[in-house]
matplotlib code that plots the C-alpha trace (Angstrom):
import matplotlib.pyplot as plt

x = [147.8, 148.2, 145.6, 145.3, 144.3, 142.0, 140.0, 140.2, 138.8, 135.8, 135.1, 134.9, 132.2, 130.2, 130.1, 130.0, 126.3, 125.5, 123.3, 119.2, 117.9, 115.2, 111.9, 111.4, 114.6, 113.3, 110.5, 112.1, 114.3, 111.0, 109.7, 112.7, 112.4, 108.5, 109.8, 112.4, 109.1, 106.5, 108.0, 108.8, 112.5, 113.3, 111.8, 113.5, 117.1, 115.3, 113.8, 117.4, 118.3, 115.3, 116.0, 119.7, 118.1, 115.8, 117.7, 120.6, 118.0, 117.5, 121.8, 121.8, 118.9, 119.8, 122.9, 121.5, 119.6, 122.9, 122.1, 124.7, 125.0, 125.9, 125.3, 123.2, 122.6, 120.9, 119.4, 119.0, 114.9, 115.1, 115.1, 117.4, 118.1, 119.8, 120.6, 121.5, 121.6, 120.5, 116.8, 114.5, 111.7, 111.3, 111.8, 115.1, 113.8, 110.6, 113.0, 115.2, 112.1, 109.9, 112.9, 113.3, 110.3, 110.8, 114.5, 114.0, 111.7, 113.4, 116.9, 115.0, 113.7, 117.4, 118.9, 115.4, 116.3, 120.1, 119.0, 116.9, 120.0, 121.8, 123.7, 123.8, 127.1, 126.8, 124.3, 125.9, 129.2, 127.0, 125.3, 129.2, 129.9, 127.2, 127.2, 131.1, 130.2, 127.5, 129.6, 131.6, 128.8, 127.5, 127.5, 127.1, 128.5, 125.5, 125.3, 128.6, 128.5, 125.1, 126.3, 129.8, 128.3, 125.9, 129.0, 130.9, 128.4, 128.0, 131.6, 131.9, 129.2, 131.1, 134.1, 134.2, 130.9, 129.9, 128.2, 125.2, 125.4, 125.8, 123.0, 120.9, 121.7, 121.5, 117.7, 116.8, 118.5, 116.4, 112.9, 113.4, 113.9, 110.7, 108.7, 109.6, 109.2, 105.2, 105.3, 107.1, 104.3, 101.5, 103.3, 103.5, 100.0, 99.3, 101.0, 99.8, 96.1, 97.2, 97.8, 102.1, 104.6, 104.1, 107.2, 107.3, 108.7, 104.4, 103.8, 106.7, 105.6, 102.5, 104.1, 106.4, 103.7, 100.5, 99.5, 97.7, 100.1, 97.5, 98.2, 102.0, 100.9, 99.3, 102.2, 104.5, 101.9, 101.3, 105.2, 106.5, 103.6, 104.0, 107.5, 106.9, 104.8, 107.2, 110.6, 108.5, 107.4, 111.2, 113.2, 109.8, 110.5, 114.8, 113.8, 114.9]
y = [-67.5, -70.3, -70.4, -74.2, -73.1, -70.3, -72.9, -75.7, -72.6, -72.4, -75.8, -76.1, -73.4, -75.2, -78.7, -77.5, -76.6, -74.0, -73.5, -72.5, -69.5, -68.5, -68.9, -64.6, -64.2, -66.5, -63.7, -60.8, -62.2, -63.1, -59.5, -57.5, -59.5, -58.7, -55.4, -55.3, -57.2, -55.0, -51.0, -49.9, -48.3, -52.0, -53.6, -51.1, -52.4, -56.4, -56.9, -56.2, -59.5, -61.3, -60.9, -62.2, -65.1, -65.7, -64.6, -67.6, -69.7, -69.5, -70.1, -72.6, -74.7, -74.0, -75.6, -78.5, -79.1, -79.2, -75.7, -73.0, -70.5, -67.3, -64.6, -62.6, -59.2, -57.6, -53.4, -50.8, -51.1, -54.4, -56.2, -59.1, -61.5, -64.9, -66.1, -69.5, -71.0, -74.7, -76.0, -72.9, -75.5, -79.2, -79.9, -77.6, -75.1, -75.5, -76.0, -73.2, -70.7, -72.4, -72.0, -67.8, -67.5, -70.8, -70.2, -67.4, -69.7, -73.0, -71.1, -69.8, -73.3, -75.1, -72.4, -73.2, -76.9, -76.0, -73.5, -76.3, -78.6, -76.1, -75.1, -71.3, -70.7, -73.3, -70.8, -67.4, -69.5, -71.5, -67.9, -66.6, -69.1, -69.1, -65.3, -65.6, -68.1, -66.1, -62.7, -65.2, -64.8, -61.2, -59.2, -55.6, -53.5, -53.1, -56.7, -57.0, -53.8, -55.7, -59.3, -58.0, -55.5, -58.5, -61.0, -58.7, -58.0, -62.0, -62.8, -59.8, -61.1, -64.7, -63.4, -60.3, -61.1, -62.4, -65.5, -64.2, -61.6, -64.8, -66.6, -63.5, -62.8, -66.3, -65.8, -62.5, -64.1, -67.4, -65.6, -62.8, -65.3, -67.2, -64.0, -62.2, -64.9, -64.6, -60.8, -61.0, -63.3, -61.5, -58.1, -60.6, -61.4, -57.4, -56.3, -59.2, -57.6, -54.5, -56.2, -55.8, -58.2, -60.6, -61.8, -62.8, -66.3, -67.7, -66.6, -67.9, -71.0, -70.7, -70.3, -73.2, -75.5, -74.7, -74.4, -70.8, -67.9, -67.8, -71.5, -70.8, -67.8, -70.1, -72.5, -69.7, -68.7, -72.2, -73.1, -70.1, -69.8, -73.9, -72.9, -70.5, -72.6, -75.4, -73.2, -71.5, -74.9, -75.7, -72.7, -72.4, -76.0, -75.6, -72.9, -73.5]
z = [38.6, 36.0, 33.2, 34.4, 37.9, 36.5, 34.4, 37.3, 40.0, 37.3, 36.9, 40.6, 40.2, 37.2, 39.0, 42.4, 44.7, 46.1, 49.1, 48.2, 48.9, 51.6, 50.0, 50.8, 48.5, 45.7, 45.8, 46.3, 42.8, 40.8, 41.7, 40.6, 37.2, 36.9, 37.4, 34.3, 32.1, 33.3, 33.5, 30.5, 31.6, 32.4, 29.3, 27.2, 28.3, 29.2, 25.7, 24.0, 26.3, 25.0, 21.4, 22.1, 23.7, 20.5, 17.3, 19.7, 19.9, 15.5, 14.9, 17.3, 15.9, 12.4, 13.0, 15.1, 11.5, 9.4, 8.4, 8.0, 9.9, 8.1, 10.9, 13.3, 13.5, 16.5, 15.9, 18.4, 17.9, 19.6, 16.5, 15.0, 12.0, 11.8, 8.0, 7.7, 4.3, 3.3, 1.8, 2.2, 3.4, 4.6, 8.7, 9.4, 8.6, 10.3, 13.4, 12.7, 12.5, 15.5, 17.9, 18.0, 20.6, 21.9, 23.1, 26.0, 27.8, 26.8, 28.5, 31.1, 32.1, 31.6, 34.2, 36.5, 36.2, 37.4, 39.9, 41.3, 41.4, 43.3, 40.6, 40.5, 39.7, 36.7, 35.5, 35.5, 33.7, 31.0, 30.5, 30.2, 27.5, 25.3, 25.0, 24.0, 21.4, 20.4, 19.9, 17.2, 15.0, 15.5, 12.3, 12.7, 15.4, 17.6, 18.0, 19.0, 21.6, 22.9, 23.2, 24.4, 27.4, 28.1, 28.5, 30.1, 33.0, 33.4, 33.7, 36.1, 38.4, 37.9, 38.5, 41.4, 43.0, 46.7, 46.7, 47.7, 44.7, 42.3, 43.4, 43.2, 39.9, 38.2, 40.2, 38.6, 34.9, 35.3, 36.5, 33.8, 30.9, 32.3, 32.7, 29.9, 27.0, 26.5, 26.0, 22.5, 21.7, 23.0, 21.0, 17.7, 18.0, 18.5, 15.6, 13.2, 14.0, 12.9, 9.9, 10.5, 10.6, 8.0, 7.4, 11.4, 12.9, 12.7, 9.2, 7.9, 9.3, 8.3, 5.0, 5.5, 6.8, 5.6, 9.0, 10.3, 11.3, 15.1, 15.6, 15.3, 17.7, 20.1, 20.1, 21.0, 24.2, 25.4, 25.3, 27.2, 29.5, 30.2, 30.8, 33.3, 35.4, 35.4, 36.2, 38.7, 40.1, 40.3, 41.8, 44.7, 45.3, 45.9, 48.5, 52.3]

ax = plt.figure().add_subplot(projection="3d")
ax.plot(x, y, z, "-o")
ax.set_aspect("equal")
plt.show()
């Protein structure tokens, strides 16, 4: 097969609709990704997927803000670090640091928006993409074996998998994003009362703003949680 008809077969899939799912299958989705948030077997492997999500969310902004990007590093502990280099204050940086626990919930809602356009496929090959551009900037080998098996398990789904397997999985992707964005926050918060993580995203923009590190916290918890209700509101609404 050409490489011309390969990429035309996958634009077909990225523009084309798919049909909804019954409403019991939206469900039955949302519940297996409450699952992966709520048992701690599944947040184990999940929270790896929402630290991609956030330290993405940091290159991606920083570079949005004519920062440079100078790499991401993503740990075993769940952990991760974008460096990009420009001002150390004023508003990109502000943007750079308010977008790590915005971005699993701002993803999450983008895929609910294209889920409720009938767009499942777009989903699963937009997820494909921006995990390859992604493993570009990894800097340490974990990061590249967690981006890569990530990528990998996306493209296979894309690729090999029914129709009725895609549409499941772009589900479970979408509703996990949306569902497990406020528990990072809600940890943060935890930690900061233990009197930990003072270099976290809030009180470095507490730093950078002169704004409280529990406002920041409270910005976090209202965005995601506003983010779940809408992307919920969308994928209940596509349902036949």
């Amino acid at each position: 097969m050409a490489v011309a008809d390969v990429l035309s077969g996958i634009w077909d899939d990225v523009v084309g609709r798919q049909a909804a799912p019954e409403r019991a299958e939206v469900v039955l989705c949302a519940v297996v990704a409450l699952l992966l948030v709520a048992v701690p077997a599944g947040w184990r492997v999940g929270r790896h997927l929402v630290t991609i999500a956030h330290e993405g969310a940091h290159g991606v902004v920083a570079l949005l803000s004519g920062r440079r990007l100078a790499g991401i590093r993503l740990h075993s502990d769940t952990s991760g670090l974008t460096v990009s280099r420009g001002r150390p204050t004023g508003p990109g940086m502000v943007a750079t640091t308010l977008a790590g626990y915005l971005g699993p919930a701002g993803l999450g809602l983008g895929a609910a928006y294209l889920l409720r356009e009938r767009h499942a496929l777009a989903v699963l090959w937009l997820s494909v993409l921006l995990l390859a551009l992604l493993l570009l900037q990894i800097r340490n080998f974990y990061g590249l074996y967690a981006v890569g098996a990530a990528g990998l398990a996306v493209f296979a789904v894309s690729w090999w998998g029914s129709a009725a397997v895609q549409v499941a999985a772009a589900y479970v992707g979408t509703w996990f994003l949306l569902l497990a964005a406020p528990r990072p926050v809600l940890e943060l918060q935890a930690q900061r009362r233990r009197g930990r993580e003072r270099t976290s995203d809030a009180d470095v923009l507490a730093r950078l703003t002169g704004l409280p590190g529990l406002f920041w916290v409270a910005v976090f918890l209202a965005a995601t949680l506003g983010a779940l209700v809408l992307g919920a509101d969308w994928l209940w609404a596509v349902a036949a």
